[in-house]
Every structure is written in structure tokens, then in C-alpha cells.
C-alpha positions as CSV (number, residue, x, y, z in Angstrom):
1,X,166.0,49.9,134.5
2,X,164.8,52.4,137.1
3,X,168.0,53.7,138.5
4,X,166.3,56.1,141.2
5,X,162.8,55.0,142.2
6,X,162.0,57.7,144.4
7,X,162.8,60.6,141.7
8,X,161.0,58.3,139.0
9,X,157.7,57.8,141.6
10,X,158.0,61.8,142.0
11,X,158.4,62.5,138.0
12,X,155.4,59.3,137.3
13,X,153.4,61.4,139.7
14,X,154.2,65.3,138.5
15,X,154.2,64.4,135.0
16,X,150.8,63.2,135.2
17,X,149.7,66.0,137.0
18,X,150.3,68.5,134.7
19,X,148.7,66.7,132.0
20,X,145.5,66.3,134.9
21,X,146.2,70.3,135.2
22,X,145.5,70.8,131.2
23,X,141.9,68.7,131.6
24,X,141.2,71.4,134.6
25,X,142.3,74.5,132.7
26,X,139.7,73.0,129.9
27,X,137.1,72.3,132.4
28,X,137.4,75.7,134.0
29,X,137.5,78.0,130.8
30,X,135.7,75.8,128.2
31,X,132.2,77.9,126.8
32,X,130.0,75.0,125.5
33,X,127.2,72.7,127.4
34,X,128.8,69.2,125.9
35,X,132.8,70.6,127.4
36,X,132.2,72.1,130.3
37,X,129.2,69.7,132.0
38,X,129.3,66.8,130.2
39,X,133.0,66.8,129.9
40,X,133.7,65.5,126.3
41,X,137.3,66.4,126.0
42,X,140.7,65.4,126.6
43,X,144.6,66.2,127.2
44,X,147.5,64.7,126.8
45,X,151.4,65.3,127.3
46,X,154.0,64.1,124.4
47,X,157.7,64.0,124.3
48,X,159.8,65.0,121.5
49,X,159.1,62.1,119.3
50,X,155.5,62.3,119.5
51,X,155.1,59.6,121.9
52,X,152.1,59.9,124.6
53,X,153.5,60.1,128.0
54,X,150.7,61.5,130.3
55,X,147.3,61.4,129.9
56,X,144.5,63.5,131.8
57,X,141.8,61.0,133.5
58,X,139.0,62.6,130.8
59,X,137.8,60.5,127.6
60,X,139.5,57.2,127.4
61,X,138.5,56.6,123.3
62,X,139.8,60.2,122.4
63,X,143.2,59.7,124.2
64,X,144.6,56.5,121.8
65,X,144.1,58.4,119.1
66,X,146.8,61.0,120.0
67,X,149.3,59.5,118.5
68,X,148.1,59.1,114.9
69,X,147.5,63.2,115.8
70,X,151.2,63.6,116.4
71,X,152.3,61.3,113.5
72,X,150.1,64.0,111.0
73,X,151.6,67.0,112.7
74,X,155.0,65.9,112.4
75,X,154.3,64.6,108.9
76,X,153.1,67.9,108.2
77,X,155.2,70.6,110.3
78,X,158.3,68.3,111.4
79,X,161.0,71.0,109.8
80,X,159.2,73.8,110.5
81,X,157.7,73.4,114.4
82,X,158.6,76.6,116.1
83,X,158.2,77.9,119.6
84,X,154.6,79.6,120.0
85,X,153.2,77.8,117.2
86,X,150.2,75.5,117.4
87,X,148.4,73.0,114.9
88,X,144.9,71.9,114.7
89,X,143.6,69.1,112.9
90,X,140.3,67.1,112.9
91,X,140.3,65.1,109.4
92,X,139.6,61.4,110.5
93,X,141.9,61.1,107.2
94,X,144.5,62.9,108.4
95,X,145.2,61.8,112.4
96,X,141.8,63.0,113.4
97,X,138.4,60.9,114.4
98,X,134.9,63.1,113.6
99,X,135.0,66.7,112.6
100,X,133.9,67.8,115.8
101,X,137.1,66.6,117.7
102,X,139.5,68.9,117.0
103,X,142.8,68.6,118.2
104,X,145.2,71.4,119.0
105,X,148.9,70.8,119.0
106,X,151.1,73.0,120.6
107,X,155.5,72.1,120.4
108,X,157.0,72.8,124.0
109,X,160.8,73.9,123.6
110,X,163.4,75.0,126.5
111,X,165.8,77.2,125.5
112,X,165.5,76.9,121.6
113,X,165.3,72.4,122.2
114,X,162.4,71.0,121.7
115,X,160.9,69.3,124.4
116,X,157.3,67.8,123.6
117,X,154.3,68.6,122.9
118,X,150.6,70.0,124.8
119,X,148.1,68.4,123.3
120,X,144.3,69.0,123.8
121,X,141.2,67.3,122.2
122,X,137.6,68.8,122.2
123,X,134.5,67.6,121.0
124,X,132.9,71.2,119.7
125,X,129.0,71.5,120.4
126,X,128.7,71.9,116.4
127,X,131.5,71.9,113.6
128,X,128.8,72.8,110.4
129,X,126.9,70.5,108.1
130,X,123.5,70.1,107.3
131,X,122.5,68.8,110.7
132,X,122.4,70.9,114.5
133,X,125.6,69.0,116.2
134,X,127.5,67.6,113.1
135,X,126.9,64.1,114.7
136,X,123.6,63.2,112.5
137,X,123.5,59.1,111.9
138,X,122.1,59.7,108.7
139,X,125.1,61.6,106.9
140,X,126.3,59.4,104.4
141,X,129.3,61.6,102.8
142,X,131.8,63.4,105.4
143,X,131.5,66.7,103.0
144,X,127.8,66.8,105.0
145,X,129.5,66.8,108.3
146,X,131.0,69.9,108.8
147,X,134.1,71.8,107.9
148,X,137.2,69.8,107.4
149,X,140.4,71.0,108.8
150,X,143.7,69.3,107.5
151,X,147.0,69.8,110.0
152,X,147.1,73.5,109.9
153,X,149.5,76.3,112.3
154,X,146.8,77.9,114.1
155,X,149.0,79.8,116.0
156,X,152.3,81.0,114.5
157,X,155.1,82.3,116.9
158,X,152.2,83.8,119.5
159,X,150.5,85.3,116.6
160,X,146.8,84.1,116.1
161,X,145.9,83.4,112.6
162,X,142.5,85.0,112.5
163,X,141.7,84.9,108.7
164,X,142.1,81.0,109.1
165,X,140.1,80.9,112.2
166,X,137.3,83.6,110.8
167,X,137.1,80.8,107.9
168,X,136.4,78.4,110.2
169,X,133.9,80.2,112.5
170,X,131.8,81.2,108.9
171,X,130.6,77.6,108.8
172,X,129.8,76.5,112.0
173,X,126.3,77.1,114.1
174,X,127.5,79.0,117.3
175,X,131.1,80.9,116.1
176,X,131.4,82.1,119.5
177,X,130.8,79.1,121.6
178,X,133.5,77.0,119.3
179,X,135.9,80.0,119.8
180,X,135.7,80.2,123.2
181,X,136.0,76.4,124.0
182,X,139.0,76.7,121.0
183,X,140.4,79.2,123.5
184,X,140.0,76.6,126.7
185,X,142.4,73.9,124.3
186,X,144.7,76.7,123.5
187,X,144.9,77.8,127.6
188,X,144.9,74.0,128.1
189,X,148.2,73.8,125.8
190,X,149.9,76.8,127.8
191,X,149.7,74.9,130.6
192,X,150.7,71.5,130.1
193,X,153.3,72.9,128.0
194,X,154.5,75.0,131.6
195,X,154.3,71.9,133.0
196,X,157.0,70.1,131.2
197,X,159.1,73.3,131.6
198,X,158.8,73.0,135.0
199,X,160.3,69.0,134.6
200,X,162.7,70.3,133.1
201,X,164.0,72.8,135.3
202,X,163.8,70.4,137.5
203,X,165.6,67.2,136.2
204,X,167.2,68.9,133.3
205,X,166.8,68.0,129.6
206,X,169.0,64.8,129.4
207,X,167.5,64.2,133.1
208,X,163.7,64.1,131.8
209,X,164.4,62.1,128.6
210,X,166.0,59.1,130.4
211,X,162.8,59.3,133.0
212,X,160.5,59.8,129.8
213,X,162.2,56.3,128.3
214,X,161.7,55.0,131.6
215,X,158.0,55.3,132.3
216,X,156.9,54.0,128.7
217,X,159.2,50.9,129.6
218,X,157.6,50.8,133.3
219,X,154.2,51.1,131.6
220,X,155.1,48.3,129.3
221,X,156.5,46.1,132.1
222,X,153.5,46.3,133.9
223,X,151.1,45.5,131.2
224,X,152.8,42.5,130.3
225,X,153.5,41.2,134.1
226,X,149.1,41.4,134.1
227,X,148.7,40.0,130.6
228,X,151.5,36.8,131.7
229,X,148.8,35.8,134.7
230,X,146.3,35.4,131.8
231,X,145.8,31.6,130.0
232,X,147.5,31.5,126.6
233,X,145.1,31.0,123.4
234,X,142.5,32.6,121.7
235,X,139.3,34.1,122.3
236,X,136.5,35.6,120.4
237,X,133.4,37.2,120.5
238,X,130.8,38.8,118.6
239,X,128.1,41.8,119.1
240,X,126.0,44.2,117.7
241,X,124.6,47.7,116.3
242,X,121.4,47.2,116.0
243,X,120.9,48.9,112.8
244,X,122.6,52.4,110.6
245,X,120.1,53.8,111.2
246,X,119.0,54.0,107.5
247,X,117.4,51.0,108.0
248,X,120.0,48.0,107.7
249,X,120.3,45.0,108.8
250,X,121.9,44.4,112.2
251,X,126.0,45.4,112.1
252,X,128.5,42.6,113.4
253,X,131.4,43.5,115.3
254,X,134.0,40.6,115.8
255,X,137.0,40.0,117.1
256,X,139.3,37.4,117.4
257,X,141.3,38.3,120.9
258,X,145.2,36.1,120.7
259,X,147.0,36.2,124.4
260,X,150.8,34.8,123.3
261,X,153.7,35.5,124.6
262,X,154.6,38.2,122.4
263,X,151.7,40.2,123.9
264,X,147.8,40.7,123.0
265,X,146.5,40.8,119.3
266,X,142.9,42.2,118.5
267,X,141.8,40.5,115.1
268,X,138.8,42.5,114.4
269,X,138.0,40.4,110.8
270,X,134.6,39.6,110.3
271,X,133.3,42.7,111.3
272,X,130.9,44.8,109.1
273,X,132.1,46.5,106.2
274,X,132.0,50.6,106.3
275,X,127.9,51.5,105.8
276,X,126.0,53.6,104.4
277,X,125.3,56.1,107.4
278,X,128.0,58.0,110.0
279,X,128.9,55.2,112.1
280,X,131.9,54.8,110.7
281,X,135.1,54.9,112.6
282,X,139.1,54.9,112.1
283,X,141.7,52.3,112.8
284,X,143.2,55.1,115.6
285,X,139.7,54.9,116.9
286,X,139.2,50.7,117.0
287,X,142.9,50.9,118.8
288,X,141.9,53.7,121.2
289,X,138.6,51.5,122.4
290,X,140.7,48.5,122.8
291,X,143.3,50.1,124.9
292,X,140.3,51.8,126.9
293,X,138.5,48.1,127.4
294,X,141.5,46.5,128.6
295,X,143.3,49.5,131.3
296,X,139.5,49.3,132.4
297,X,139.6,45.9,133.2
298,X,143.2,45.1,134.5
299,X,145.4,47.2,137.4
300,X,143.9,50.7,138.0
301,X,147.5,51.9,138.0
302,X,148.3,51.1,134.5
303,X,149.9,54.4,133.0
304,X,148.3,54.6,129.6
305,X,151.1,56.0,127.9
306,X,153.3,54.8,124.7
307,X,154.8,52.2,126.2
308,X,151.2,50.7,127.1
309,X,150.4,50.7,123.5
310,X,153.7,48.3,122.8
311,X,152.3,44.8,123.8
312,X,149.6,45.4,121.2
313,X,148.8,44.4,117.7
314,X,145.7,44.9,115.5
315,X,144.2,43.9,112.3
316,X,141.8,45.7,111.2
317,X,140.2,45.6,108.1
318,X,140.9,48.3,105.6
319,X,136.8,49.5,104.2
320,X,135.4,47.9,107.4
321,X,133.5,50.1,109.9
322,X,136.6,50.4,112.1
323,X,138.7,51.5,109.3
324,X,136.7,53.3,106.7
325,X,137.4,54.7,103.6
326,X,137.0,58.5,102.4
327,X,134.7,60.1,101.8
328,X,132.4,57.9,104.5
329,X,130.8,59.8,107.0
330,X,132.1,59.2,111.1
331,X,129.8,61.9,112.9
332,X,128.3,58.7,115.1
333,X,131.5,57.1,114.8
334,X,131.3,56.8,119.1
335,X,128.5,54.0,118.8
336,X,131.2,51.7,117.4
337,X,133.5,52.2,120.4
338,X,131.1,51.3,123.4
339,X,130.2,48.0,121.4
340,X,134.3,47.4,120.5
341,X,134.7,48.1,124.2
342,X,131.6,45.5,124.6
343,X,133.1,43.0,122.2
344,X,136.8,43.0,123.5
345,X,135.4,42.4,127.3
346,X,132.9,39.5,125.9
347,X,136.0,37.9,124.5
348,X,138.1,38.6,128.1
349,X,135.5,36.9,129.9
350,X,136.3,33.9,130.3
351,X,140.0,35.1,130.7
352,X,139.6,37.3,133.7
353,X,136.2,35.9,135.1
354,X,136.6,37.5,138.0
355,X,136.8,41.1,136.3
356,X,134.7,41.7,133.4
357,X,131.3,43.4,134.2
358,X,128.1,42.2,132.1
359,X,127.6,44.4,129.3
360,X,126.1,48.1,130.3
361,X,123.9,50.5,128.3
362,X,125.5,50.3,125.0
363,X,127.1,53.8,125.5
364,X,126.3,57.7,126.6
365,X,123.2,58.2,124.1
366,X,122.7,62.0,122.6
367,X,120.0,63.9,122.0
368,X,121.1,67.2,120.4
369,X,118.9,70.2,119.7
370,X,119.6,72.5,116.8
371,X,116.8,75.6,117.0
372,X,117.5,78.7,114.4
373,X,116.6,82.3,116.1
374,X,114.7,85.0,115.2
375,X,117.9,87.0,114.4
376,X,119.4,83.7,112.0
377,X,121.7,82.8,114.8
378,X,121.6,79.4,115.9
379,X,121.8,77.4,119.4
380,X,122.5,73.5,119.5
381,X,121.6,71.9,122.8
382,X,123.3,68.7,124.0
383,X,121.8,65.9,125.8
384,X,124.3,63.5,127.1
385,X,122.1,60.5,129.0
386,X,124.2,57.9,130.6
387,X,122.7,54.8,132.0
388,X,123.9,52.0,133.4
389,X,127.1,49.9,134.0
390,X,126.3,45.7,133.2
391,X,126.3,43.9,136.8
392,X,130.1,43.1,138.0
393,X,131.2,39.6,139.2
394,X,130.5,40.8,143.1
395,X,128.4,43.5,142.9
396,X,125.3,44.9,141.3
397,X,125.6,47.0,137.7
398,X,126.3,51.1,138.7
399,X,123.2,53.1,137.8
400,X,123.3,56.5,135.8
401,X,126.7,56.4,135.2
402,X,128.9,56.9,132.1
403,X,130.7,53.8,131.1
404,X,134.5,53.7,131.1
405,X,135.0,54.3,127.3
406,X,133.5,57.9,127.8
407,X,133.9,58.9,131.2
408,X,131.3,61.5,130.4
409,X,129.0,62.9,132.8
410,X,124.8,63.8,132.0
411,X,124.0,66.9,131.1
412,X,122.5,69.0,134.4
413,X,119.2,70.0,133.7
414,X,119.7,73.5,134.4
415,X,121.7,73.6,131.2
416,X,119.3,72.2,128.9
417,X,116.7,74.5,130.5
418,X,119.2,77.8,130.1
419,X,118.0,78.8,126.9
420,X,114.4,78.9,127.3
421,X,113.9,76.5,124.3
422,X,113.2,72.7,126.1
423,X,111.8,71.9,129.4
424,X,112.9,69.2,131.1
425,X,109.6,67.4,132.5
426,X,111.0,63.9,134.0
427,X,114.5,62.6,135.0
428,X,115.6,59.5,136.8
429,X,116.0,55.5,137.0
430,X,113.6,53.4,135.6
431,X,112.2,50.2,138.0
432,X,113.0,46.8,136.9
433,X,115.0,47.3,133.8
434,X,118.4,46.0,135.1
435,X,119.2,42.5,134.1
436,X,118.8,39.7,136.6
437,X,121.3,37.9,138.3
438,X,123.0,36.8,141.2
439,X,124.1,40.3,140.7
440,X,121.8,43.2,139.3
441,X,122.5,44.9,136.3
442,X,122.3,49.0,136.8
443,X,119.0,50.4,135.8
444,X,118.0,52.5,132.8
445,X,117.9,56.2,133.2
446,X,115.0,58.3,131.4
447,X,114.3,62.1,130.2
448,X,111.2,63.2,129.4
449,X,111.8,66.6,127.9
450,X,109.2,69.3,126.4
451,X,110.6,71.6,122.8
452,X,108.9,75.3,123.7
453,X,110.7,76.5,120.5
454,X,108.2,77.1,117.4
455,X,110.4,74.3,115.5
456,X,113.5,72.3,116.6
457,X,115.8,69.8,114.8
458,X,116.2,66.9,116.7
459,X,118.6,63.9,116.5
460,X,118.7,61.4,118.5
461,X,121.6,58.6,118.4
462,X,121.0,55.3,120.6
463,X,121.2,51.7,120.3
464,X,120.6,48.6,122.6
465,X,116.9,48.5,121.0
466,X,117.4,44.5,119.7
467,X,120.4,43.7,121.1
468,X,119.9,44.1,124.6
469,X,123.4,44.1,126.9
470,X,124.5,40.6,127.2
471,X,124.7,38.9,130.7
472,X,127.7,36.9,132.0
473,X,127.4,34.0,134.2
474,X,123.9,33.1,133.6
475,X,122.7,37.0,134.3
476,X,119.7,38.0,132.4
477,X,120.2,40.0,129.3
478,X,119.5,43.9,130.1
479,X,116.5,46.1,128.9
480,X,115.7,47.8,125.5
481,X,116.5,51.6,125.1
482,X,113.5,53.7,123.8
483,X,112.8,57.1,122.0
484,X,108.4,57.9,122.8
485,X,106.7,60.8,121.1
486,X,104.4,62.2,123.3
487,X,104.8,59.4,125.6
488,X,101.3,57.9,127.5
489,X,98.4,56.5,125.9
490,X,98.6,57.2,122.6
491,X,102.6,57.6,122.2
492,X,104.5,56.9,119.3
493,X,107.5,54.4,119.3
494,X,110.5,55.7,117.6
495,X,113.5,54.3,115.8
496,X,116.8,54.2,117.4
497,X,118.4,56.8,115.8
498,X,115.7,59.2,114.1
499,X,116.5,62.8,113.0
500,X,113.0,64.6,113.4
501,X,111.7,68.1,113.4
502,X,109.3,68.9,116.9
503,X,107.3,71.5,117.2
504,X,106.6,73.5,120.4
505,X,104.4,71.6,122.6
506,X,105.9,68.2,121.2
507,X,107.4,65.9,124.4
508,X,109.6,63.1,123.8
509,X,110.9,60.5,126.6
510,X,114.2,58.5,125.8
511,X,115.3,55.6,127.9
512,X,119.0,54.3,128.0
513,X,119.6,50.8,128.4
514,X,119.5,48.3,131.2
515,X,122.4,46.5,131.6
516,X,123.3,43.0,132.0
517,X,123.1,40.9,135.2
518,X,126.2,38.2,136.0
519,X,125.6,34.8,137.9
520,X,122.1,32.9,137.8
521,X,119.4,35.0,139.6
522,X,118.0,32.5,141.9
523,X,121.6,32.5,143.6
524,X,120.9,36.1,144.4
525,X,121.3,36.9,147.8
526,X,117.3,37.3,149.2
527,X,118.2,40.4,151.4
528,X,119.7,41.9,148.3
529,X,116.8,41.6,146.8
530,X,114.3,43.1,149.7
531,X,116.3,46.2,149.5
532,X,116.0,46.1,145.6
533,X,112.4,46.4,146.1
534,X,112.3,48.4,149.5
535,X,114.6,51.1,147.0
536,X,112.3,51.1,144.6
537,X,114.8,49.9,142.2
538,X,112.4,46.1,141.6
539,X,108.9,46.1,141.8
540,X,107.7,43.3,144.2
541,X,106.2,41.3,141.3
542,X,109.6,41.4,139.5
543,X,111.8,39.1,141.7
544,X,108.8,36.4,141.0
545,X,108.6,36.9,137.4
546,X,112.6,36.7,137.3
547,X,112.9,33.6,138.9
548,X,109.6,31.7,138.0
């Protein structure tokens, strides 16, 4: 019970500053394109025990995966954590998710106790392996990914351990880039970790682990007050991957969504086994996507801490895509948790009608660039493309915009441009491509890009090609996604998910997604729809075409 509600508002609030003040520090000092602009990192705050208690507002399906993190660090360091230590990890077998997250751990004492932990989570432009961004669909073992770090001390007492780091840098593309974003998690774990000193100064120790306990159980308390307004029973649903992109059939994700009274249970059986390719993802992952699709969709002011993961429960299969087994590879490993995210809120819809969108673009697509220099150095260039939100239940889809699973943002042109190696010929929204309905899904987003490089790797990882976002209410399904080779007359269609090598001269177009529309489109408001077409966003022919 919350004894003092205005010091617990006042601790809710600072706590989850300081953890918002870690994401800044990362923002402000990281190095890399795919960090510092399109913002693919995270932070967190734990207590003692490992459990989360703050989170930054930064990637939602990093952030549930903190606490298998903690659980490997402790397993690993749990006698031995020391002040001015901090551990690294980014094994998917050992509390990590893809090689290129890599978490850094960092144990927070006052006065000899130990207090928590400062925990930061950064997906690096390129960790090694045989492809430019160590994300490449087509890996099929995780020894082709990249360098594999176990739960190691970085950091020991203040001391940086540069023989293990110089180990590290040898095998990855840009050695400076990934130590200077390394150095944003590290600054990141300084301050969150003078964050919860400055709680504790504050409240005290004792004082700050009673208000700890008590925001995991207000967290708790409010997910189950939402989850009790929901009917009782069962609810399922089932989407798609279009494909490995090795040239499988289509990939089913299920799952089988309980609402009882002993909270929510996600039974993900029937989903694919692990394939062949890298879209392989852990159990900490499947969770962490879960817990992102439903804060999305309930109260805005749902802490997502420890005590928000209690009302849940999970079966997943062990060798399935959600849970796979070593040595599979989980470079593209993010695919799988836009469509979980998708799946969870097709099986809410008819729960919370009145919140679940239509389904969006499938995901933040990537294009990344890998070009070797004169001098043998390398530079890998990230293309985060975002599209389009599904429409919502009372108002058209969001255009160019990263869906809540990522909470990304597209990479500025200016950054693509910087190193003289692509040109950036065509950016924008795409006419007509958001699903009909009473309400509009968001439109797809294209870049049409030119490689000026003699010779550049290229690899491309999108979806949504044959199974378009689904509609809700009687919307329209979205639009395709598409990869063009020298787009115009004589242009060549690509697959979904190629990995190609372009020559200077070469162009290439890719197009996100459309998403979904929700309610039947000839309920659509007609003024609505004039401004669709006065906005360029319909064509006038569309709207008759739509609706017959």
C-alpha cells in the first residue's frame, strides 16, 4: 500500500527521469547514423535484484528483454559485482537478442551497498560477419553474424579493459564508430547510475527500497484494474512473414491470447518452427513484443516496469522462431516482433474494439550499405524507412511514422548523403496506398536512392509483399511494400529481402507498406475524403475505384 502518495508521485516521476536522462546522454554522445538519428537504443534503471524499475521512452522490444540481461549478469558476476565495474553481453544465448544489441551493465552501490543497476542497450551500426550491418536475412548460422560476446567485466573498478575491447574492435567494420557509441552506453550508465544516488540521498536506502516495492505493485495494480474491464475467454489470431527470405513458404505466427482472472496468457503454439535464415528470435524477445503491443494499446500511463510483467504468462515453443535454438542465426530477428506485435493486437480486437489500430507497415524496413575504401577501411550506411500506422477506430492511419514496437525515427537524408557514397534522389508518401475505410490507413513512404560508390553491398530487409496489413472493421487491406532496380520503364522487381552488390550509377526505389483501413469505406465521411484528394494523399479516381 502507498503510504505517502505525494513522495511516491515525486519518486514515480524522478525515478523515471533519470532513466529518460540515460536515453539523452546516449542521444547526445552516441557516434553512429542508426543511434544518434534513427534512435535504435535503449536504457533502463534496475534495483538490487535485477528487477526493471524505470524505463527511458526509446525502443519498446529492446526494453523486455532487460531482465533476461540481468538474470545472465548476476548468474555470471553475482559474488563478484564491484563498484566501477561494468558487464557487456549480447549472446541471444546468454540474456542477449542479435549480436548487434549489446548491453552494458553497470552495478550502482552507496556507500559499499549495492543499490541497482544502469543499464543501456545499443544496436551497433555493424558487430562483424560476412555481411555490412551484421543484420543479413540470409545468415543461416549465428557464427556468420558477428562477434559473440558472453557476460563479460568490461570495466573493472574504473579501469577499462582495453585488450578485451581491442579484441572486439579487430572484427567489426567501423572500430571507431562502435567505440564511440560503446562510450555513449558507458556515459549513459554514469548517469543513470547518479541518478539513483541522488534517490537515495534523498529517501535513504531503506526509504527507496520500500518505494521501489511500491511502484512494481502500483504498476501491477494498474494493469490488472485495465485487463478486469476486458471480457473473460480466449482469443486468437494468426499472421504472417511473407517468406525467409531464402525462398520458403510463408511463416505463421499464432497465438492463442487467454484473459482469466489470474491475468493474460500469450500461447504462441502453432507458430513456425526456427528457419533456415536470421529471423529467428528469443523467448525474452517474443515477451518484450507482447508487453510492447499491449502498454501500446491500454492506459498511456502504464509504468512498464517489473511489476507490469507480473500479470503475464507465456508459452512459447522451445525450436520455434520465437525461441530458437543455437547455433540459428537472429540478425533479422526484429521482423518477428512487428508481426507478434501485429498478431497480439489482431487477437485484442475484438476485446478492446475501440482501441486497436488496423495493422501498419509491417515494421521500420532497413536498407544497410556496407562499401570497402580505398584504404581497406569500411563504412556501413543505415536506412531506417518507417511508413505507416494501420487506420485507428476514429481516425485515419499516421503516415511516415515508426510504429510503437520501434519508436524509431527515418534516417535524415543528410546522413545517408554524408559520406559521398549514395544520393538520395526521391523521398516522400506515396498516393493511394493506405487501405480504405471509414477511416484511412497511413500511406506508404518511398526512397529512391542512387550508389556513387564503384561497388556496394546492399541488404535490404522488408516484408508486407503478400501479406498486406490486415484491416479491422471492414477496412481494406493495406498496400504491398517494394524493392525496384532502376525503377521506370524497364525496372526490375525485387524480392523482399535480397542481399545484392550495386554498382555506381545503379538506383534502387523501396516502398514501405500501406497500412490497413478500419470501418467499411462507404461510411467514410465525404469531406474526409475531398481533403484526401485536395492533399494529394487519394487520387480522384481512387475514392470511385474504392467504393465501386
Amino acid at each position: 500500500m502507498i503510504r505517502d502518495a505525494a513522495t511516491f508521485e515525486v519518486f514515480r516521476n524522478a525515478v523515471t527521469g533519470a532513466a529518460d536522462e540515460m536515453a539523452i546522454t546516449v542521444l547526445r554522445t552516441a557516434h553512429s547514423q542508426i543511434v544518434a538519428s534513427s534512435m535504435d537504443f535503449s536504457a533502463a534503471l534496475c534495483d538490487a535484484r535485477g528487477r526493471v524499475i524505470a524505463q527511458a521512452n526509446t525502443c519498446p522490444v529492446h526494453l523486455g528483454s532487460i531482465p533476461d540481461a540481468m538474470d545472465a549478469v548476476l548468474t555470471e558476476f553475482g559474488e563478484s559485482l564491484a563498484e566501477g565495474d561494468v558487464y557487456v553481453l549480447n549472446d541471444p544465448s546468454l540474456g542477449g537478442m542479435h549480436l548487434p544489441d549489446v548491453f552494458a551493465v553497470a552495478p550502482v552501490f552507496v556507500d559499499g551497498t549495492l543499490l541497482g543497476f544502469a543499464v543501456s542497450v545499443v544496436n551497433h551500426a555493424d558487430v562483424g560477419g560476412w555481411a555490412a550491418g551484421s543484420m543479413a536475412v540470409q545468415s543461416t548460422s549465428i557464427f556468420a553474424e558477428g562477434v559473440q560476446i558472453p557476460p563479460s567485466r568490461l570495466v573493472a573498478g574504473g579501469k577499462l579493459n582495453e585488450t578485451f575491447l581491442n579484441l572486439v574492435l579487430r572484427n567489426v567494420r567501423e572500430p571507431e564508430l562502435f567505440r564511440g557509441d560503446l562510450e555513449s552506453q558507458l556515459a549513459a550508465c554514469h548517469t543513470g547510475g547518479a541518478g539513483l544516488r541522488g534517490l537515495v540521498s534523498r529517501h535513504g536506502v531503506t526509504g527507496f527500497e520500500v518505494l521501489v516495492d511500491e511502484l512494481l505493485d502500483y504498476a501491477e495494480t494498474l494493469l490488472r484494474t485495465e485487463l478486469a474491464e476486458a471480457m473473460p475467454g480466449t482469443y486468437t489470431f494468426r499472421d504472417h512473414i511473407d517468406d525467409d527470405g531464402l525462398g520458403s513458404d510463408p511463416i505463421p505466427l499464432q497465438v492463442r491470447v487467454t484473459l482469466d482472472a489470474d491475468g493474460v496468457e500469450f500461447d504462441f503454439t502453432g507458430s513456425s518452427p526456427q528457419v533456415a535464415s536470421a529471423l529467428n528470435a528469443t523467448a525474452s524477445f517474443t515477451r518484450s513484443a507482447s508487453y510492447a503491443a499491449v502498454q501500446g494499446l491500454l492506459a498511456g500511463d502504464l509504468p512498464a516496469n517489473s511489476g507490469f510483467y507480473r500479470p503475464f504468462r507465456f508459452v512459447i515453443p522451445e525450436g520455434s522462431i520465437l525461441d530458437a535454438r543455437r547455433p540459428a542465426a537472429r540478425g533479422a530477428r526484429g521482423l518477428v516482433a512487428y508481426r507478434i506485435i501485429d498478431a497480439v493486437l489482431g487477437a485484442l480486437a475484438p476485446v478492446f474494439p475501440d482501441r486497436v489500430p488496423a495493422a501498419g507497415d509491417g515494421g521500420p524496413d532497413s536498407v544497410a550499405i556496407g562499401v570497402t575504401e580505398d584504404d581497406g577501411g569500411s563504412t556501413v550506411l543505415w536506412d531506417i524507412l518507417c511508413g505507416a500506422w494501420g487506420a485507428r477506430p476514429d481516425r485515419d492511419g499516421v503516415d511516415g511514422i515508426s510504429p510503437l514496437g520501434a519508436n524509431l525515427a527515418n534516417t535524415p537524408v543528410e546522413e545517408i548523403e554524408l559520406s559521398g557514397h549514395v544520393r538520395v534522389d526521391g523521398y516522400g508518401y506515396l498516393p493511394d496506398t493506405g487501405g480504405a475505410g471509414c477511416f484511412r490507413g497511413g500511406l506508404a513512404t518511398f526512397r529512391d536512392m542512387t550508389i556513387l560508390a564503384p561497388s556496394a553491398s546492399v541488404q535490404i530487409r522488408s516484408d508486407r509483399r503478400t501479406h498486406l496489413p490486415y484491416g479491422l472493421a471492414g477496412g481494406a487491406q493495406g498496400t504491398p511494400s517494394a524493392n525496384l532496380l532502376d525503377p521506370g520503364p524497364n525496372e526490375t522487381l525485387l524480392p523482399a529481402k535480397p542481399h545484392l552488390t550495386m554498382t555506381a550509377g545503379t538506383r534502387h526505389r523501396h516502398v514501405t507498406a500501406g497500412g490497413g483501413g478500419h470501418g467499411h469505406p462507404l461510411t467514410r465521411d465525404p469531406r474526409r475524403v475531398l481533403d484526401d484528394v485536395l492533399d494529394g494523399k487519394v487520387t480522384p479516381r481512387a475514392p470511385r475505384a474504392t467504393t465501386g
